[in-house]
PLY file of the C-alpha trace (Angstrom):
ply
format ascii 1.0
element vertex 194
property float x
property float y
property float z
element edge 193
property int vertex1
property int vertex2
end_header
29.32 70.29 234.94
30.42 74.22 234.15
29.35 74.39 229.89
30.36 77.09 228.15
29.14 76.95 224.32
31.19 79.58 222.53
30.90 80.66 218.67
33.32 82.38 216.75
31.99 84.89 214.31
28.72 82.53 214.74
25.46 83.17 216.89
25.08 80.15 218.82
20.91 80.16 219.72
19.70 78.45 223.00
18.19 75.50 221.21
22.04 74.51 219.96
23.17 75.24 223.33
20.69 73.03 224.75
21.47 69.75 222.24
25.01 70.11 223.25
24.29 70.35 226.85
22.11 67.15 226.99
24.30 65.56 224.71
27.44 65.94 226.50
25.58 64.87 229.72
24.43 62.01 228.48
28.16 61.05 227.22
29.85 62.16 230.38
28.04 60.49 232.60
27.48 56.89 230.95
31.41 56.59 230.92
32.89 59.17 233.36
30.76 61.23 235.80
30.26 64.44 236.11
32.92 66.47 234.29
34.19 69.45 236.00
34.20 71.51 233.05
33.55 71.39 229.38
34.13 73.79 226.72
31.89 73.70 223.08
33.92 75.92 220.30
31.78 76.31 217.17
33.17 78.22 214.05
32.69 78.73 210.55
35.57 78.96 207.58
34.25 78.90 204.54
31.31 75.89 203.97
32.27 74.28 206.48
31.11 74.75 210.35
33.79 73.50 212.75
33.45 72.17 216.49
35.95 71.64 219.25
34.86 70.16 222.33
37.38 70.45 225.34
36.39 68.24 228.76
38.36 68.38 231.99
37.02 65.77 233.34
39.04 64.59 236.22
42.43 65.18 237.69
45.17 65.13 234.99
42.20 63.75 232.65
41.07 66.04 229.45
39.74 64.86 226.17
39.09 67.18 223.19
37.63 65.97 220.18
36.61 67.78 216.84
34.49 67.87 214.14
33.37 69.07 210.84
29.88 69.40 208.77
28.09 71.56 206.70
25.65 72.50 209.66
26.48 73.14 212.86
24.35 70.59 214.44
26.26 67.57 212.95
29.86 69.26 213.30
29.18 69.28 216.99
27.69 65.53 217.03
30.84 64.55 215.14
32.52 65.66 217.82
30.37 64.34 220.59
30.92 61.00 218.71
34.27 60.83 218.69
34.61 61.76 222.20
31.87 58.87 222.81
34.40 56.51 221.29
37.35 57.04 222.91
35.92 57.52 226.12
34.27 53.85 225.28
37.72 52.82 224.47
39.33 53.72 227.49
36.25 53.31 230.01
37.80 50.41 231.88
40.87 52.50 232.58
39.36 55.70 233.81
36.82 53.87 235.86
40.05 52.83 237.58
42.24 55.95 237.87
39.10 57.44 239.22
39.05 54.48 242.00
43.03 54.54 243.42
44.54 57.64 244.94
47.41 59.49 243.10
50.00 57.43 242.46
53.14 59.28 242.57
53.98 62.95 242.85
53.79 65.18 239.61
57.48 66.65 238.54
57.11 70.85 238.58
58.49 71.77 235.13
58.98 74.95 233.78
56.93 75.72 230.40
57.97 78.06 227.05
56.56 79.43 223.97
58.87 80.50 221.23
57.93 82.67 218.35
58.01 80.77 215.46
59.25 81.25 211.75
57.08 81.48 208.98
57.85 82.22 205.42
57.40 85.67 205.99
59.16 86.47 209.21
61.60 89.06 208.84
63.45 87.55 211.81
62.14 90.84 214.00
61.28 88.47 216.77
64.37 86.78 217.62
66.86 88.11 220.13
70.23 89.57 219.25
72.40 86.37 219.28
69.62 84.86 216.71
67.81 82.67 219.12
63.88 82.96 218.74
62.10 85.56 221.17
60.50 83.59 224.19
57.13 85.19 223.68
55.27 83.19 227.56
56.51 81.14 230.57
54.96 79.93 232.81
54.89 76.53 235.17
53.47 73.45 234.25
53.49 69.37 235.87
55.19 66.59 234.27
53.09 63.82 235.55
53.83 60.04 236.86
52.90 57.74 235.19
52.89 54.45 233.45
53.25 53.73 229.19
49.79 52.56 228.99
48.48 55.22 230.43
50.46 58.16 228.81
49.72 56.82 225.44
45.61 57.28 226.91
45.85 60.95 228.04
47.51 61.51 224.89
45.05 59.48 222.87
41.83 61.26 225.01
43.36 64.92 224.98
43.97 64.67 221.08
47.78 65.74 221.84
50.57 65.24 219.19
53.02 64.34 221.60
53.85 64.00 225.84
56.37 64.23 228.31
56.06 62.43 231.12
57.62 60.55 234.23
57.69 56.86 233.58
56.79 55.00 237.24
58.54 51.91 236.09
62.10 53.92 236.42
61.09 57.54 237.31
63.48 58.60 234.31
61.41 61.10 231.84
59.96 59.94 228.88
58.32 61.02 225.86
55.42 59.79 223.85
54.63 61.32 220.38
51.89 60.51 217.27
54.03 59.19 214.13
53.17 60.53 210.67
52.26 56.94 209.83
49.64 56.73 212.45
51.63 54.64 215.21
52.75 56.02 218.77
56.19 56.31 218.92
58.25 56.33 222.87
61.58 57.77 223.71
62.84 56.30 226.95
66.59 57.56 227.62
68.67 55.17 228.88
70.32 58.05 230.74
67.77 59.33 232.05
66.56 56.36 234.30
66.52 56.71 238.19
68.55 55.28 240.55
0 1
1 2
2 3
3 4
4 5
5 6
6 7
7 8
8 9
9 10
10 11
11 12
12 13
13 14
14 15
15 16
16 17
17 18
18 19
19 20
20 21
21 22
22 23
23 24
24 25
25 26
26 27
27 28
28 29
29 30
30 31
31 32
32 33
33 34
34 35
35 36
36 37
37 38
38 39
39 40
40 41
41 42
42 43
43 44
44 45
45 46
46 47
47 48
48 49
49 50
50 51
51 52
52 53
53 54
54 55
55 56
56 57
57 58
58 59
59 60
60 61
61 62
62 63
63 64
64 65
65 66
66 67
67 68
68 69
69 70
70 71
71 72
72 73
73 74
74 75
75 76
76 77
77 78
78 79
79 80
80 81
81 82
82 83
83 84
84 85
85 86
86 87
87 88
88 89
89 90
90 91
91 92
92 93
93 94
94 95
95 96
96 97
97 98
98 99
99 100
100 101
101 102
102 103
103 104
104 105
105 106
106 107
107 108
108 109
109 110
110 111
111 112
112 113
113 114
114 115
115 116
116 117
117 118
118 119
119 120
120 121
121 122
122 123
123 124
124 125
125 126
126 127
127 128
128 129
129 130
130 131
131 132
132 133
133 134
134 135
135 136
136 137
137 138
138 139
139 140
140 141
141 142
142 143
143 144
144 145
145 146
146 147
147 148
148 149
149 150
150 151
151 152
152 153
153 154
154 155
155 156
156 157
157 158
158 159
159 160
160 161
161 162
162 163
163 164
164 165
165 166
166 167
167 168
168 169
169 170
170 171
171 172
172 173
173 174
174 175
175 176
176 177
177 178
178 179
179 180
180 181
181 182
182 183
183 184
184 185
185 186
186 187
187 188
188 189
189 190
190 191
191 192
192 193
């Protein structure tokens, strides 16, 4: 597993860097494996320290998890935790995506970030015709999969919402986190395959 323990404005010592490392092995392992890589994010704002972890733990398979505390120590064990659970959640499930060979092929997808509008956005950033200013591109995959196990990659990568290819049809769908705590799934009639 490639760790990298990073602190923003904060000194992370070797003796925090060590608890996360045998923490995080101890996790990974007992559910997944070995992780490929896994990145620790500690910061501080205000009284409160802040941790991110961020796994890539397979193909197509990342979980992130955070936490808060007043000391670092139990922000990042927050965060270990919760990444604990849902990997427990989902153990039966990985254990098997990790078993059968890739499914179907991933659809190529081309990828944008607008700049947004805040309060206080003179509108400097937008093009001519008023559209917002396309401030990166690049390529991403939409992949294949089933309902069950969109709604886990979304659950495990802490995501607010997901596109992806439904096998059942091959039409695209969408998966997204409600404001009233429930999953919510857009499946186009439209949009299903032949």
């Amino acid at each position: 597993m490639q760790l990298s323990v990073k602190g923003k404005q904060l000194d992370v010592g070797d003796a925090l860097r060590t608890h996360v490392d045998e923490s995080l092995s101890r996790i990974l392992d007992k559910y997944f494996g070995d992780a490929i890589e896994v990145i620790v994010t500690l910061s501080r704002d205000a009284h409160l320290y802040r941790a991110v972890v961020s796994a890539h733990v397979g193909r197509g398979i990342h979980l992130e998890a955070h936490g808060e505390a007043n000391e670092p120590y139990p922000a990042f064990d927050a965060a270990a935790d919760r990444l604990s659970k849902r990997l427990r959640r989902y153990k039966r499930r990985l254990r098997d995506h990790n078993s059968k060979p890739a499914e179907g092929a991933s659809l190529p997808a081309q990828q944008y970030i607008l700049a947004g509008e805040g309060p206080e956005d003179s509108g400097e950033e937008s093009s001519a015709d008023g559209q917002p200013a396309v401030v990166a591109e690049m390529t991403t995959e939409i992949p294949t999969l089933t309902v069950s196990e969109a709604v886990m990659r979304m659950d495990l990568g802490n995501l607010p919402a997901m596109m992806f290819r439904n096998s059942a049809h091959g039409g695209l769908n969408m998966i997204y986190q409600r404001s009233d705590g429930n999953i919510g799934w857009i499946d186009p009639r439209g949009n299903r395959g032949e």
